[in-house]
Biotite code that builds the C-alpha atoms (Angstrom):
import biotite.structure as struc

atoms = struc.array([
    struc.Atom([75.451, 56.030, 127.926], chain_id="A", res_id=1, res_name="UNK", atom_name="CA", element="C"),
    struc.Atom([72.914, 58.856, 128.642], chain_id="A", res_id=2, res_name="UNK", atom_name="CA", element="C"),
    struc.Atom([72.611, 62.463, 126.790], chain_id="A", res_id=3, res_name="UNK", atom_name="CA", element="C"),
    struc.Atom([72.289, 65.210, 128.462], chain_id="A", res_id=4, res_name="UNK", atom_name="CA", element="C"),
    struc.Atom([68.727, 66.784, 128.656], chain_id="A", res_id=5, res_name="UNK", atom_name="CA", element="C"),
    struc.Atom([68.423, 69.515, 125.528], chain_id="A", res_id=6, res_name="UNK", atom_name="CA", element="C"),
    struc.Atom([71.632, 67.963, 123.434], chain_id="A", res_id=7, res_name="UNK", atom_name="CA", element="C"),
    struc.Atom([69.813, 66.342, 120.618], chain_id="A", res_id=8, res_name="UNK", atom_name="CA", element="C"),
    struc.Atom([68.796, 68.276, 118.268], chain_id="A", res_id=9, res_name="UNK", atom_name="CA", element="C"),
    struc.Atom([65.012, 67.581, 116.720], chain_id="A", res_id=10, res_name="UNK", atom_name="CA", element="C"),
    struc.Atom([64.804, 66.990, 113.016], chain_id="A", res_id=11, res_name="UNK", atom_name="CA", element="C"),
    struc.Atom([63.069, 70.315, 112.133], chain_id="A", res_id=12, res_name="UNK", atom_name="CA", element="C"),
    struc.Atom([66.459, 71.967, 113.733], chain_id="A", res_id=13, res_name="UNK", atom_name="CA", element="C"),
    struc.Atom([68.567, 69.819, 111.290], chain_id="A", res_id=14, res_name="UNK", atom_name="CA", element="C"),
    struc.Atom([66.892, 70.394, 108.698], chain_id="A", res_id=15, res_name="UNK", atom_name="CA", element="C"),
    struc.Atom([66.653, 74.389, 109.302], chain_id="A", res_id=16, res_name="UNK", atom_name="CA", element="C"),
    struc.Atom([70.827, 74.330, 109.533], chain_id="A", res_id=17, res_name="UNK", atom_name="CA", element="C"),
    struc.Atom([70.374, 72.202, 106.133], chain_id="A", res_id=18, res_name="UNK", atom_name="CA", element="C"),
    struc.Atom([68.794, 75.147, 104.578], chain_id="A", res_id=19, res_name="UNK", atom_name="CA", element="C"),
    struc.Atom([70.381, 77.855, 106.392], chain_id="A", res_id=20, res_name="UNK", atom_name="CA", element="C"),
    struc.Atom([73.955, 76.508, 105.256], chain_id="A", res_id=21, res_name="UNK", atom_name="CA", element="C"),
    struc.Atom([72.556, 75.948, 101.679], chain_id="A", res_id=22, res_name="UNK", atom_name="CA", element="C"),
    struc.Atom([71.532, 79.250, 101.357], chain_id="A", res_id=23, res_name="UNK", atom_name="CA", element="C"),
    struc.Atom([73.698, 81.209, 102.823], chain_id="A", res_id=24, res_name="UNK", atom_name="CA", element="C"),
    struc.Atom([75.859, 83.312, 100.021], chain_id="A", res_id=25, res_name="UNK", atom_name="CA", element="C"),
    struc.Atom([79.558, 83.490, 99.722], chain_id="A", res_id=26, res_name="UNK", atom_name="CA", element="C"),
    struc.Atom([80.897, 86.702, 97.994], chain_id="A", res_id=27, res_name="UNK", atom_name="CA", element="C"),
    struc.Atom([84.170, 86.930, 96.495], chain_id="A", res_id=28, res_name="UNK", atom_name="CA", element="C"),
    struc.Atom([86.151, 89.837, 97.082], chain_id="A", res_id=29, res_name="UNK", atom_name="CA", element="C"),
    struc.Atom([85.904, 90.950, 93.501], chain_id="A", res_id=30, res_name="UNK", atom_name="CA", element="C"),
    struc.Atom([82.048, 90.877, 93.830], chain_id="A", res_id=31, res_name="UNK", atom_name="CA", element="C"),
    struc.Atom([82.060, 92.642, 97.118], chain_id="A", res_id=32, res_name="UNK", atom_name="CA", element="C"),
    struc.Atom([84.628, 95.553, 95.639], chain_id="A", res_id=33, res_name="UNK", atom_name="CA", element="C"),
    struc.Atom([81.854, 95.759, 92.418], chain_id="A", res_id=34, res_name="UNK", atom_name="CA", element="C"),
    struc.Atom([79.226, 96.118, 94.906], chain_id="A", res_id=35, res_name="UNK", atom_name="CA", element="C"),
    struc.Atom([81.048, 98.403, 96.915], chain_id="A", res_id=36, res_name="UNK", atom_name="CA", element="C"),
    struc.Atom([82.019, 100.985, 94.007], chain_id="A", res_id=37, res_name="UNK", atom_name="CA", element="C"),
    struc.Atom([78.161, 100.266, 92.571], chain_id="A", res_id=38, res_name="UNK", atom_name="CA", element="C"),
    struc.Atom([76.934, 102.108, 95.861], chain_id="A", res_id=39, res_name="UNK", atom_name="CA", element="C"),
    struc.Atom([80.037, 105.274, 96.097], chain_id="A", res_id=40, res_name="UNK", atom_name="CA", element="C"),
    struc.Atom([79.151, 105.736, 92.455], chain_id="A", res_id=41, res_name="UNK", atom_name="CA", element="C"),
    struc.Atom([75.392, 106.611, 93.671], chain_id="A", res_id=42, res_name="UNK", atom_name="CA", element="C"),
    struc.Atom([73.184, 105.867, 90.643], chain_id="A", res_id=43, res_name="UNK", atom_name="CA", element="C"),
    struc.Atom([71.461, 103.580, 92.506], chain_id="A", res_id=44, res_name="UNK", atom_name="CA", element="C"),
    struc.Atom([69.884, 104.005, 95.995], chain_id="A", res_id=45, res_name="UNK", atom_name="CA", element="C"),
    struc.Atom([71.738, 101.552, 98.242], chain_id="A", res_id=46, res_name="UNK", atom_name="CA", element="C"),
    struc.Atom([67.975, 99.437, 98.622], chain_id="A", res_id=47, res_name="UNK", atom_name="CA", element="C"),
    struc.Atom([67.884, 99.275, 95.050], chain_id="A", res_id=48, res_name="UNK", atom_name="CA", element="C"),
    struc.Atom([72.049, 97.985, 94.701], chain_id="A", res_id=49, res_name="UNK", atom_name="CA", element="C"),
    struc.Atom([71.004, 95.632, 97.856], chain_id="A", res_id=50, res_name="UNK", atom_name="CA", element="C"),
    struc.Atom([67.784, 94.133, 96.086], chain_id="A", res_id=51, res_name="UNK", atom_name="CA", element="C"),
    struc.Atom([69.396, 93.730, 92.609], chain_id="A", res_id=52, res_name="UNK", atom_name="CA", element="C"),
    struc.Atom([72.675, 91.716, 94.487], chain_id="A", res_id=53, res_name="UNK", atom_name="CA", element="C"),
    struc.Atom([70.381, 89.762, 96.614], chain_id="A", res_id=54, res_name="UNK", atom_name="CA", element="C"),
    struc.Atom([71.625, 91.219, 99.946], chain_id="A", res_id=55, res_name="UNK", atom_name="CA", element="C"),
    struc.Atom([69.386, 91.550, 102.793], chain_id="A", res_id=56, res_name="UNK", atom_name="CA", element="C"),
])
């Protein structure tokens, strides 16, 4: 059975989703409200609130 031209993916593309997926953060809403309320409070500039969370 043939593949399509351009289906199979090369290993540098698997292993990019590999690191992509490992690295990818998953807030809970608790953290998100925190963060949320961290930047309406306004010590912090919102770069500074973004850096220390680790949000890009």
């Amino acid at each position: 059975m043939r593949q399509k031209p351009g289906t199979r993916k090369s290993h540098g593309e698997k292993v990019v989703k590999v690191i992509r997926r490992a690295t990818h953060k998953q807030h809970s809403a608790e953290v998100k409200i925190r963060i949320v309320l961290g930047g309406l409070k306004g010590e912090d500039g919102i770069a500074a609130l973004c850096r220390r969370e680790g949000i890009a």
